[in-house]
C-alpha positions as CSV (number, residue, x, y, z in Angstrom):
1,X,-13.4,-21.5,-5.2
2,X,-16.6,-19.3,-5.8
3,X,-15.2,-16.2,-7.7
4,X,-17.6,-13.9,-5.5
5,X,-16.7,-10.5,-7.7
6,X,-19.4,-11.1,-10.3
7,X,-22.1,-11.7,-8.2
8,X,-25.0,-9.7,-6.5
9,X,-23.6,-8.2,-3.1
10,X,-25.3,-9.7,-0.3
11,X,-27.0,-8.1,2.6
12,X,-24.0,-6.9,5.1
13,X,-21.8,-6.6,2.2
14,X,-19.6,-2.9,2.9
15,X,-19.7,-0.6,-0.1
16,X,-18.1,2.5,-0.9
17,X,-18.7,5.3,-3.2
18,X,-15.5,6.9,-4.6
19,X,-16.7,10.5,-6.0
20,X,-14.4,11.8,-8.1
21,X,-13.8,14.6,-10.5
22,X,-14.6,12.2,-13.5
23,X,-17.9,10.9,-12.0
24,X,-18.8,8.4,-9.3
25,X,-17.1,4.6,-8.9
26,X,-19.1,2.4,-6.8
27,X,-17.0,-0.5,-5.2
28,X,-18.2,-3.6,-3.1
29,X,-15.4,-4.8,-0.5
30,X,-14.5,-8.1,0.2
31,X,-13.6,-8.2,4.1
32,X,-13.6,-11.9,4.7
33,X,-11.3,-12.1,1.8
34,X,-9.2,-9.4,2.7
35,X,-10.2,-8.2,6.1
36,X,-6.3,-6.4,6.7
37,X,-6.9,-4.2,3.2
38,X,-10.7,-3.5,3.6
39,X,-10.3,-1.9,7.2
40,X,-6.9,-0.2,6.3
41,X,-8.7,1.4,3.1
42,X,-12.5,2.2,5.0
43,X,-10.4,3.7,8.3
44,X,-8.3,6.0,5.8
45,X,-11.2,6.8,3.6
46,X,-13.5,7.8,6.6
47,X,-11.2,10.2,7.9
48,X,-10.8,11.4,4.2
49,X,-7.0,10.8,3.8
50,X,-8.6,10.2,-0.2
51,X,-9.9,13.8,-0.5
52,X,-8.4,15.7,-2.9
53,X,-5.6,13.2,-4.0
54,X,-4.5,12.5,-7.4
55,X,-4.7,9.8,-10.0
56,X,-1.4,9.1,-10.4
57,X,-1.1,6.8,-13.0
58,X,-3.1,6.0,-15.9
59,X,-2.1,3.3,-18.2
60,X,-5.4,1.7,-20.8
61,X,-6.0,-1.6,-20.8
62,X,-4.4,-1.8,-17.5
63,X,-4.8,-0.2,-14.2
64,X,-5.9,3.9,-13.0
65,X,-3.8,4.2,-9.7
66,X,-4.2,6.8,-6.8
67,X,-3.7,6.7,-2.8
68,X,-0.4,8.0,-2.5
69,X,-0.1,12.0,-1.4
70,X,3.1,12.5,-3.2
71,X,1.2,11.9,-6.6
72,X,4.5,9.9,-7.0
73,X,3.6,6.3,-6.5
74,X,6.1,6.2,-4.0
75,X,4.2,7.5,-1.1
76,X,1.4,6.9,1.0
77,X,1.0,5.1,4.6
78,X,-1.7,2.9,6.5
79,X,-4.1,3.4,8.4
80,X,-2.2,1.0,11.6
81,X,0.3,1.9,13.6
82,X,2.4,-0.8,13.1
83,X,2.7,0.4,9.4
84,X,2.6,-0.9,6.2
85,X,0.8,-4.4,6.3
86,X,0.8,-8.1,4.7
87,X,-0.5,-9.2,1.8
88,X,-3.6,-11.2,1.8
89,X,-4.4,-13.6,-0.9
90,X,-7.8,-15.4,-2.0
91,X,-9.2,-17.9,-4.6
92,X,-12.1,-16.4,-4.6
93,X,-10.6,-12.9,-5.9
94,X,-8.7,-12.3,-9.3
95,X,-7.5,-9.2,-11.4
96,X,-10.4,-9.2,-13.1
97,X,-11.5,-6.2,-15.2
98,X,-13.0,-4.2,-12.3
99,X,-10.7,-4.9,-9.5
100,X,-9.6,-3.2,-6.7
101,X,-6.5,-3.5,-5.6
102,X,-3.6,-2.4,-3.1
103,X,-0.4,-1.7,-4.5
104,X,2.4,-3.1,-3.2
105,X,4.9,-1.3,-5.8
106,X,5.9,-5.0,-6.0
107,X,7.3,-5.4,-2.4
108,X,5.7,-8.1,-0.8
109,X,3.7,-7.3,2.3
110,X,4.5,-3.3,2.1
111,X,1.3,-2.0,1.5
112,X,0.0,1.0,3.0
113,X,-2.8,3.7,1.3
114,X,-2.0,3.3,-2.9
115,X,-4.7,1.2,-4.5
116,X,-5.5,0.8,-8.3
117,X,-8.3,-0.7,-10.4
118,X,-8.0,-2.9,-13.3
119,X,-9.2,-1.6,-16.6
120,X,-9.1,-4.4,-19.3
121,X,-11.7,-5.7,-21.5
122,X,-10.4,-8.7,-22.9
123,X,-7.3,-10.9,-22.8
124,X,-5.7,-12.6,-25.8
125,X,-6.0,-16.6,-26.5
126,X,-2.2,-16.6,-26.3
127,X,-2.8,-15.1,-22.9
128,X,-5.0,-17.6,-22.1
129,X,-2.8,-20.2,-23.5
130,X,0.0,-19.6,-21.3
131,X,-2.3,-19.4,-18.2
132,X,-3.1,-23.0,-18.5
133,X,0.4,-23.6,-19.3
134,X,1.0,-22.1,-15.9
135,X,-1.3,-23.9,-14.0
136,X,-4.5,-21.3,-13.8
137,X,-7.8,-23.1,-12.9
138,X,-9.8,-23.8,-15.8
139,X,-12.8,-21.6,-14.0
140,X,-10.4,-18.7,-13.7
141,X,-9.1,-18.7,-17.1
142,X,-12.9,-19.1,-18.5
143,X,-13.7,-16.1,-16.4
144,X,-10.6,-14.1,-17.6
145,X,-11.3,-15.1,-21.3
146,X,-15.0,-13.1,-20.9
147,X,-14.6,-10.4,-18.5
148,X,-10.8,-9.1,-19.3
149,X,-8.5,-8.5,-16.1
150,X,-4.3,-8.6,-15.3
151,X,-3.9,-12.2,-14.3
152,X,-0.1,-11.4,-14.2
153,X,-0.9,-9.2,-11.4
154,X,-2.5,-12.3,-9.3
155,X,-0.8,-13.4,-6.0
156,X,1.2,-9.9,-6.6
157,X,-1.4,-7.7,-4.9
158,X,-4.1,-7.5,-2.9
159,X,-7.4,-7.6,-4.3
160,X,-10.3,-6.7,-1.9
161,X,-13.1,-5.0,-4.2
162,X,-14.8,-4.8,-7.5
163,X,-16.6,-2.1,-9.2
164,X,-20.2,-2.5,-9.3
165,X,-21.2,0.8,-10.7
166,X,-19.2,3.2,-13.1
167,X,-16.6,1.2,-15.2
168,X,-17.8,3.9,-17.6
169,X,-15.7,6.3,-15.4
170,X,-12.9,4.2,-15.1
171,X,-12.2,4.0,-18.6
172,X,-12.9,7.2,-19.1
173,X,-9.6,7.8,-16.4
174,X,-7.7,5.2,-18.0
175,X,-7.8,6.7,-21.6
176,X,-7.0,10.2,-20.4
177,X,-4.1,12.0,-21.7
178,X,-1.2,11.4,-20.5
179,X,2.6,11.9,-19.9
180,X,5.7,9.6,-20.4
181,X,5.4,8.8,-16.9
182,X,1.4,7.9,-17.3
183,X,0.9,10.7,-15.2
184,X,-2.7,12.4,-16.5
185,X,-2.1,15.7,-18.2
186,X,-4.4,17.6,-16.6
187,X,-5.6,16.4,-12.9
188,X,-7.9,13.9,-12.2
189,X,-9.2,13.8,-8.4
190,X,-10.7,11.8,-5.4
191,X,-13.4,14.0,-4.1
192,X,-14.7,11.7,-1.6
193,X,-15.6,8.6,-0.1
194,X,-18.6,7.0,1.4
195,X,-18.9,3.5,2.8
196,X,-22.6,2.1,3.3
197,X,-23.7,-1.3,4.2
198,X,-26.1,-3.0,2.4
């Protein structure tokens, strides 16, 4: 287990700049981990299936969500014909505060274009109690206990990146006004996408 989000992308490693109308998110993606989600998102962001769509949920000290055209989180499709696609899991990838992730909508091996990242600074020591109560490796927890993150959300989703570069504007997302649905009040945007390699 090497938990690969919090180091230094190596050379080859894919990265994507998410411009939105908050600022820019900088993302490294993990394809060995999660080679099905990294192509699926890269093939949909190159043809700019992103532009223009919506945050659609925003809850602090959670997760900002987007991906789905609807601005419903019921929408949204792949980028392979066969459709929506399995989930793919990894010990080296958590819901660490930064993460990307697909989202499922909590229907195993359905995802298709929604993704959200994790915005959470800290979990509690009661959190951290039951996560060795439930059988979390000691390294994981240790990481969770400093960084923040949704563990509950681990082996749930998909996680195949982690922000590198503007958390700053993902908080800022998270702690916009919202609705009763989460929904921002006023709209929040994907301008584009760009994928390098470094």
């Amino acid at each position: 287990m090497n938990l690969i989000q919090f180091d230094t992308p190596a050379a080859g490693t894919k990265v994507a700049t998410i411009k939105t109308s908050a600022g820019d998110i900088k993302i490294a993606l993990y394809d060995k981990e999660a080679p099905k989600a990294v192509e699926n998102w890269i093939a949909l962001a190159e043809k700019g299936y992103y532009n223009g769509l919506k945050f659609y949920e925003v809850i602090p000290t959670v997760r900002i969500s987007t991906g789905d055209p609807e601005n419903s989180g019921n929408g949204g499709e792949s980028s392979f014909d066969s459709g929506k696609f399995a989930d793919e899991y990894s010990l080296n990838l958590w819901h660490f505060n930064g993460a990307v992730a697909m989202n499922n909508n909590g229907v195993s091996d359905a995802n298709d274009s929604k993704f959200y990242i994790i915005q959470n600074n800290g979990i509690s020591e009661e959190l951290g109690q039951e996560m060795i109560d439930g059988g979390f490796p000691t390294k994981v927890i240790d990481k969770y206990l400093e960084v923040g993150g949704v563990p509950n959300y681990d082996f749930k989703d998909t996680v195949f990146g982690q922000v590198i570069e503007g958390m700053d504007v993902v908080e800022q997302i998270a702690s916009a006004a919202r609705d009763e649905q989460n929904k921002p009040s006023e709209d929040i945007t994907i301008d584009s996408i760009t994928i390098e390699t470094l």
